[in-house]
PDB file with one MODEL, atoms N, CA, C and O in Angstrom:
MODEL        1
ATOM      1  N   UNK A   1     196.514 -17.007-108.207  1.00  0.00           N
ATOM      2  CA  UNK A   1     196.297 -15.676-107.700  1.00  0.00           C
ATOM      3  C   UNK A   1     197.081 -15.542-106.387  1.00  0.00           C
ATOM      4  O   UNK A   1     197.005 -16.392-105.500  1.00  0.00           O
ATOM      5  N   UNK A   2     197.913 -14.329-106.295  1.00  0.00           N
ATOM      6  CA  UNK A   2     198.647 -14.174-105.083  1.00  0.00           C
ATOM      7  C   UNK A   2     198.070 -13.438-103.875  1.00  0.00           C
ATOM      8  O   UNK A   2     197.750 -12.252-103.959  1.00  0.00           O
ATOM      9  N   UNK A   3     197.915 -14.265-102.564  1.00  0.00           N
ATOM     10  CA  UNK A   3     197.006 -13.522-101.878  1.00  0.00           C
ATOM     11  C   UNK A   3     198.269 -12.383-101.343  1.00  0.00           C
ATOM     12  O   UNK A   3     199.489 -12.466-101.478  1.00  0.00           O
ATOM     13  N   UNK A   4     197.508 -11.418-100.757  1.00  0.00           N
ATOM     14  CA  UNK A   4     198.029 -10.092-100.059  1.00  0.00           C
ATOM     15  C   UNK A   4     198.289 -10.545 -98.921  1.00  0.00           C
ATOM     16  O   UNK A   4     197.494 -11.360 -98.452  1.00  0.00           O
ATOM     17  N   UNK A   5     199.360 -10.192 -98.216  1.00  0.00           N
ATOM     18  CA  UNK A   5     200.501 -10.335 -96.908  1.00  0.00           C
ATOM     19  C   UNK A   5     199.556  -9.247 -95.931  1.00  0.00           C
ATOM     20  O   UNK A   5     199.405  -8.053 -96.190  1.00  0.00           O
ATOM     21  N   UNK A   6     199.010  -9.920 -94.835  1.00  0.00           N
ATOM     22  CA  UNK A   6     198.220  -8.541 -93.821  1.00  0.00           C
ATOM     23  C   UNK A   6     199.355  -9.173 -92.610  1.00  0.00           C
ATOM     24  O   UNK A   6     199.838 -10.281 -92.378  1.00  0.00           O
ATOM     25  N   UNK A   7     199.466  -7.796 -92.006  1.00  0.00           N
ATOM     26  CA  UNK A   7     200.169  -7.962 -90.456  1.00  0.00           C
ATOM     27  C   UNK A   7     198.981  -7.449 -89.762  1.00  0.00           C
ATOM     28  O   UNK A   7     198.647  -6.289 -90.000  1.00  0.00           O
ATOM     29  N   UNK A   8     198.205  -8.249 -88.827  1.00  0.00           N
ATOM     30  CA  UNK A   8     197.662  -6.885 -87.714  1.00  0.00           C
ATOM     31  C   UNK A   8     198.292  -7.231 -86.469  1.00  0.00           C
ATOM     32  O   UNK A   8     198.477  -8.397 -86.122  1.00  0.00           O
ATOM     33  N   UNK A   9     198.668  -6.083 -85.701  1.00  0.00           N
ATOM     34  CA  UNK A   9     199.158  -6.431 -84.939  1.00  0.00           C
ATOM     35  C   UNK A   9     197.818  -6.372 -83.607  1.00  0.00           C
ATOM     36  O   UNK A   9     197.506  -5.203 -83.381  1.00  0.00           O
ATOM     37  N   UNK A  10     197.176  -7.212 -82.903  1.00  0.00           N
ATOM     38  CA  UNK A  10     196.045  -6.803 -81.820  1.00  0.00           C
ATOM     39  C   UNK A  10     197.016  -6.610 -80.513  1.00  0.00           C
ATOM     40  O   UNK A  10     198.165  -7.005 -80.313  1.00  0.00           O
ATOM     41  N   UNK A  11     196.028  -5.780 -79.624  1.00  0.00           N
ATOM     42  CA  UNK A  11     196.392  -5.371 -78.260  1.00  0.00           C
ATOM     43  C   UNK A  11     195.556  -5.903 -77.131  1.00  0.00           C
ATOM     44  O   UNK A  11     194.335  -5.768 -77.210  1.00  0.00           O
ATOM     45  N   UNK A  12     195.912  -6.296 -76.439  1.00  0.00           N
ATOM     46  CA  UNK A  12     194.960  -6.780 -75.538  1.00  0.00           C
ATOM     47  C   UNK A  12     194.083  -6.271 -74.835  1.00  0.00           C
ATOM     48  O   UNK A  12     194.540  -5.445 -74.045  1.00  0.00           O
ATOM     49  N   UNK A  13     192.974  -6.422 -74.787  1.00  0.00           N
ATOM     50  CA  UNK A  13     191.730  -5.480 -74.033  1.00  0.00           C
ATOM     51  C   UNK A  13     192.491  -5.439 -71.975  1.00  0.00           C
ATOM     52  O   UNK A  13     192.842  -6.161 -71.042  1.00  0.00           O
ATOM     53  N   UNK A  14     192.344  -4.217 -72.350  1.00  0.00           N
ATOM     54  CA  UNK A  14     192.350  -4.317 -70.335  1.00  0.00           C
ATOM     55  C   UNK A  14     190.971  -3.610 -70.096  1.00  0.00           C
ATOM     56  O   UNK A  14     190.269  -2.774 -70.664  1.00  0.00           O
ATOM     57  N   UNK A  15     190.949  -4.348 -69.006  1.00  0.00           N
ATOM     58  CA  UNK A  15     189.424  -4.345 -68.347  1.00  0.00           C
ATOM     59  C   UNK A  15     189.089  -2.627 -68.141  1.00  0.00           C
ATOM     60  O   UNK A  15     188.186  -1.985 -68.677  1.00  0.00           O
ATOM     61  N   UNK A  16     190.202  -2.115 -67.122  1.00  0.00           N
ATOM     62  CA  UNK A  16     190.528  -0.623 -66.879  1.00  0.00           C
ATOM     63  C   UNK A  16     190.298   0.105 -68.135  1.00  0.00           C
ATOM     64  O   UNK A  16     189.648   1.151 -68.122  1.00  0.00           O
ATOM     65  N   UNK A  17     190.842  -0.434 -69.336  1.00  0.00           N
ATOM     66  CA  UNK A  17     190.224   0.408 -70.311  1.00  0.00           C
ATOM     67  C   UNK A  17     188.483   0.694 -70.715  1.00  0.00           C
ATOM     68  O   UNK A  17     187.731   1.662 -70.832  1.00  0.00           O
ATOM     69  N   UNK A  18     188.431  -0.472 -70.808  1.00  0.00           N
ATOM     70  CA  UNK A  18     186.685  -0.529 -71.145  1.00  0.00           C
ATOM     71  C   UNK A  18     185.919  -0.018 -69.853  1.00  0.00           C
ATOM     72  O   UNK A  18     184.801   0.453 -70.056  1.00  0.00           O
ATOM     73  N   UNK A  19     186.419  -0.058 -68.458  1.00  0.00           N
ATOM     74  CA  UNK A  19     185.469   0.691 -67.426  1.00  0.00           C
ATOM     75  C   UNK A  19     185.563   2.123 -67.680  1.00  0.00           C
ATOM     76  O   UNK A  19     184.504   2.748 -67.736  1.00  0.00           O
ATOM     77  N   UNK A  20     186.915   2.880 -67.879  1.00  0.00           N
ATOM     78  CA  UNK A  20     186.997   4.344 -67.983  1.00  0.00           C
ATOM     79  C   UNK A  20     186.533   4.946 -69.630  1.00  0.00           C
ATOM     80  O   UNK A  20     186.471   6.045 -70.181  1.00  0.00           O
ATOM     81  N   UNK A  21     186.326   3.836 -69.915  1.00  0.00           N
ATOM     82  CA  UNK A  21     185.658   4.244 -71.538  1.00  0.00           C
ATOM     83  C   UNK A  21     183.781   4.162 -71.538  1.00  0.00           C
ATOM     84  O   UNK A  21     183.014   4.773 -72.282  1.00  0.00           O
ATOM     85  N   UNK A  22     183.546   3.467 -70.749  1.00  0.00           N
ATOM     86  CA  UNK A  22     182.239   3.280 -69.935  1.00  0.00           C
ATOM     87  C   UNK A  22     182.021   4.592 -69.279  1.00  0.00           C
ATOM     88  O   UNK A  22     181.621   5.603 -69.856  1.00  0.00           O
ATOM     89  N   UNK A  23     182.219   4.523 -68.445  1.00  0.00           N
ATOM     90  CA  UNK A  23     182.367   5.951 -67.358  1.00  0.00           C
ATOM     91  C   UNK A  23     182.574   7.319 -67.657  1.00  0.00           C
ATOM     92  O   UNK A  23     182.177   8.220 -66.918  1.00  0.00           O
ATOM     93  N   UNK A  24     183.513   7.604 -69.290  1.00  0.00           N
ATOM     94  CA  UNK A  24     183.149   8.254 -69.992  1.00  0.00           C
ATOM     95  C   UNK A  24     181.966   8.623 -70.208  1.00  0.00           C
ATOM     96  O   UNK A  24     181.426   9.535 -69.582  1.00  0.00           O
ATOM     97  N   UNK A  25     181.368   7.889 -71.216  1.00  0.00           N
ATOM     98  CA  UNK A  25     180.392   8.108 -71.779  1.00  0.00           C
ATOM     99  C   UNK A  25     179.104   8.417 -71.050  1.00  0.00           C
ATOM    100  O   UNK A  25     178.210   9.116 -71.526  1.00  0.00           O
ATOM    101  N   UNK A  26     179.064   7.546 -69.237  1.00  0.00           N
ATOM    102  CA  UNK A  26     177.924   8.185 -68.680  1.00  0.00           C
ATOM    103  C   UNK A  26     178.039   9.005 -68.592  1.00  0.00           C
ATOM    104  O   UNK A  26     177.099   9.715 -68.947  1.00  0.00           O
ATOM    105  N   UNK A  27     179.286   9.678 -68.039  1.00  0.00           N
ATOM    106  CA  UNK A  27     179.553  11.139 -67.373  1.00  0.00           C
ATOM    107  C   UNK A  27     178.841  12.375 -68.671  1.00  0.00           C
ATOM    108  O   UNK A  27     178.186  13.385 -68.414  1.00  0.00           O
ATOM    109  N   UNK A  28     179.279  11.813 -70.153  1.00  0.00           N
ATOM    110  CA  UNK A  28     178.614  12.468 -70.901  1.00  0.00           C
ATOM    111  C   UNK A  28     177.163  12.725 -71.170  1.00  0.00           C
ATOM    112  O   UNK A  28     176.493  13.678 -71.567  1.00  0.00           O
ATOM    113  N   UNK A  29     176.909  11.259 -70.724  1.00  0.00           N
ATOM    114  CA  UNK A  29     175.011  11.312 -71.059  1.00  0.00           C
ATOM    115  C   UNK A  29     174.372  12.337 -69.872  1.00  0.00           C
ATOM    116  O   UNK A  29     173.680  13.341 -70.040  1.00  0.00           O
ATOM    117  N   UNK A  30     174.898  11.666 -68.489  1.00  0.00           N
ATOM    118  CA  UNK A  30     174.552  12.938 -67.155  1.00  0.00           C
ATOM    119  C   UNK A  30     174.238  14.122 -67.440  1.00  0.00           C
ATOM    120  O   UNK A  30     173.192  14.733 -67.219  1.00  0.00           O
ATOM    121  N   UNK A  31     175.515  14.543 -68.121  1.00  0.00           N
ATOM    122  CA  UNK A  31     175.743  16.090 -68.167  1.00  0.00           C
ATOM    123  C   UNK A  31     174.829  16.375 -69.541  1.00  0.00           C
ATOM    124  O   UNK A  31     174.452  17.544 -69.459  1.00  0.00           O
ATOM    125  N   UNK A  32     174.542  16.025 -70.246  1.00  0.00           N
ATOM    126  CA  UNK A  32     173.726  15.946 -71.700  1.00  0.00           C
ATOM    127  C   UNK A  32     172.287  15.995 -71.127  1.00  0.00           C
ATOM    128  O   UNK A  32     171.456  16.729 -71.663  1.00  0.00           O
ATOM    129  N   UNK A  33     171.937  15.155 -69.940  1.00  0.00           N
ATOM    130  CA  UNK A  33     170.344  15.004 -69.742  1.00  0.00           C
ATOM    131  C   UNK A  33     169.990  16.277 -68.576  1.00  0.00           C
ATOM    132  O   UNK A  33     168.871  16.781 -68.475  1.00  0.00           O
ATOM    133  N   UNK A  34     171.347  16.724 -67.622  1.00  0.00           N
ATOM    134  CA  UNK A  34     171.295  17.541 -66.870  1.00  0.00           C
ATOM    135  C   UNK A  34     170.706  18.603 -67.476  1.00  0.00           C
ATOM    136  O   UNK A  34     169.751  19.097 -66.876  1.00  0.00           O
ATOM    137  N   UNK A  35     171.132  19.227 -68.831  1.00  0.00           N
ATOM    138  CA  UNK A  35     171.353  20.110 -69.131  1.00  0.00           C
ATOM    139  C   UNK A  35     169.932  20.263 -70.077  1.00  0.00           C
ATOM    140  O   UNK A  35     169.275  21.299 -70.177  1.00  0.00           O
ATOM    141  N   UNK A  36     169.636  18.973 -70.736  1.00  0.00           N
ATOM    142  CA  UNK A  36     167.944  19.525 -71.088  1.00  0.00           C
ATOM    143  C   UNK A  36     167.369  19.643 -70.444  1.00  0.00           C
ATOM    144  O   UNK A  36     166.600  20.591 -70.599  1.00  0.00           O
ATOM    145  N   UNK A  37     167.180  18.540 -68.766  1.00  0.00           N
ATOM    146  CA  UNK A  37     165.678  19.011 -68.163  1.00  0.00           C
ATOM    147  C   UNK A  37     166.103  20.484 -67.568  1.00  0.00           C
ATOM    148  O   UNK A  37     165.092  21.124 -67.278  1.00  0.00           O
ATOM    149  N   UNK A  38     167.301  21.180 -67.313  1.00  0.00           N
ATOM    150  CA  UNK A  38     167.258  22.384 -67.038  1.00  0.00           C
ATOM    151  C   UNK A  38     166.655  23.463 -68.007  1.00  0.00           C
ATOM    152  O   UNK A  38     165.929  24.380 -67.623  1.00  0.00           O
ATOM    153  N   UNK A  39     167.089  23.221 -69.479  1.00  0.00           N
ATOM    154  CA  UNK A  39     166.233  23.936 -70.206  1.00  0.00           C
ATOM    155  C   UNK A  39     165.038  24.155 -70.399  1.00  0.00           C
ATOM    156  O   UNK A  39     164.393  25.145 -70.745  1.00  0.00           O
ATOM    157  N   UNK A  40     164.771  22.991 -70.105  1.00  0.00           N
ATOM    158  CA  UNK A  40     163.009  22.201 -70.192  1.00  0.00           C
ATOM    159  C   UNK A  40     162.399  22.894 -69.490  1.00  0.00           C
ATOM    160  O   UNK A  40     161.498  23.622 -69.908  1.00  0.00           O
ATOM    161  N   UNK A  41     162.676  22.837 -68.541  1.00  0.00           N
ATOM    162  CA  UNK A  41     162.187  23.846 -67.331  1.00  0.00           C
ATOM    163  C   UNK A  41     162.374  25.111 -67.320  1.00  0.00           C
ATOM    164  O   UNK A  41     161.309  25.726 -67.267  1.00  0.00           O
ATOM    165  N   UNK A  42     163.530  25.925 -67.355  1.00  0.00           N
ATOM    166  CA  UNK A  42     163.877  27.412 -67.916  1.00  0.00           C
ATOM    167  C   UNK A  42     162.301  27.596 -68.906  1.00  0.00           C
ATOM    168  O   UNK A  42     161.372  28.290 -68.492  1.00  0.00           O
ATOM    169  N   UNK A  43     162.244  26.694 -70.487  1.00  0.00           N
ATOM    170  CA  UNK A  43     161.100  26.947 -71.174  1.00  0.00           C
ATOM    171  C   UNK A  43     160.151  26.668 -70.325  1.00  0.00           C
ATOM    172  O   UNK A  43     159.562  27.747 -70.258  1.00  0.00           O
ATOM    173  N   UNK A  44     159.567  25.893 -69.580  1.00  0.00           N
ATOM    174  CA  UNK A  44     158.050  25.810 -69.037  1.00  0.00           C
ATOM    175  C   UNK A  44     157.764  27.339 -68.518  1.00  0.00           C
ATOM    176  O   UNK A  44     156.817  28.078 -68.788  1.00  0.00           O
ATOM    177  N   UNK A  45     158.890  27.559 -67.691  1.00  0.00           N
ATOM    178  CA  UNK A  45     158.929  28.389 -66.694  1.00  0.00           C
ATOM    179  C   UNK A  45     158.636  29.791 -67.754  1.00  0.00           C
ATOM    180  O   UNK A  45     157.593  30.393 -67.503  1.00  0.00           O
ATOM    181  N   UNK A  46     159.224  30.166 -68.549  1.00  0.00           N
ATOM    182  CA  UNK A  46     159.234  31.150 -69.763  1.00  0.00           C
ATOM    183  C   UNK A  46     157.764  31.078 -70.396  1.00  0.00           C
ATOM    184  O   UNK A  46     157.069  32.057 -70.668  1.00  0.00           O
ATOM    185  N   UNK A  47     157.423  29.733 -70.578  1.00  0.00           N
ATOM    186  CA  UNK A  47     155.911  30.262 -71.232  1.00  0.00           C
ATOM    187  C   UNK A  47     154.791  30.340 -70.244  1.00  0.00           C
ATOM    188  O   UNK A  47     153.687  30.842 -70.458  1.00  0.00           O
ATOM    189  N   UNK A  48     155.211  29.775 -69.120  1.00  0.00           N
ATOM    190  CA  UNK A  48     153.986  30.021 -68.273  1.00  0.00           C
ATOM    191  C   UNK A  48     153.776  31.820 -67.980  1.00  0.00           C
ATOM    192  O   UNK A  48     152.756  32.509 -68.006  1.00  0.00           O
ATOM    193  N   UNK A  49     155.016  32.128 -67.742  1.00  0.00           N
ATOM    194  CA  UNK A  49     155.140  33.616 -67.663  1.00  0.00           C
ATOM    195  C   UNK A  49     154.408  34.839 -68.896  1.00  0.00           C
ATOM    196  O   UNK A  49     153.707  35.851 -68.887  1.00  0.00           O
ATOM    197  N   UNK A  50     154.981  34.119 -69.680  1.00  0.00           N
ATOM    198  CA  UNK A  50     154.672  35.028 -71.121  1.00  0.00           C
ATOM    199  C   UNK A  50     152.949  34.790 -71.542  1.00  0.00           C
ATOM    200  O   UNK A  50     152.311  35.739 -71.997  1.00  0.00           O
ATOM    201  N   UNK A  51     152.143  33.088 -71.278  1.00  0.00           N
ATOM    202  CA  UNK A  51     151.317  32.638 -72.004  1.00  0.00           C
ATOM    203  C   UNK A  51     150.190  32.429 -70.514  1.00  0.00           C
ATOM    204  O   UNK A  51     149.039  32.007 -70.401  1.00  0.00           O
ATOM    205  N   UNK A  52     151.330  33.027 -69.416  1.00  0.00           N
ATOM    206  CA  UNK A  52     150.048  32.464 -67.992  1.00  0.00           C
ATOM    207  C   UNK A  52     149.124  31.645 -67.967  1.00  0.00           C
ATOM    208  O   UNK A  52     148.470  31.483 -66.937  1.00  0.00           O
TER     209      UNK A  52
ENDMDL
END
């Protein structure tokens, strides 16, 4: 049986990559959690009004 010929070619991890790929993603979660407890609150604030 003839095995199959693979090339991969790998790249080397730089550190700089994986911190700004990190740092990404908090910046996303921040702005993701910012943005519910603001709603969260907008709603409390909405039913206390409506349901006193």
């Amino acid at each position: 049986m003839a095995e199959a010929k693979q090339n991969i070619d790998f790249e080397p991890v730089q550190t700089k990559d994986i911190i700004a790929d990190r740092q990404t993603g908090w910046a996303a979660f921040t702005r993701a959690t910012s943005w519910a407890i603001g709603l969260i609150v907008l709603l409390l604030i909405a039913l206390k009004f409506l349901f006193g």
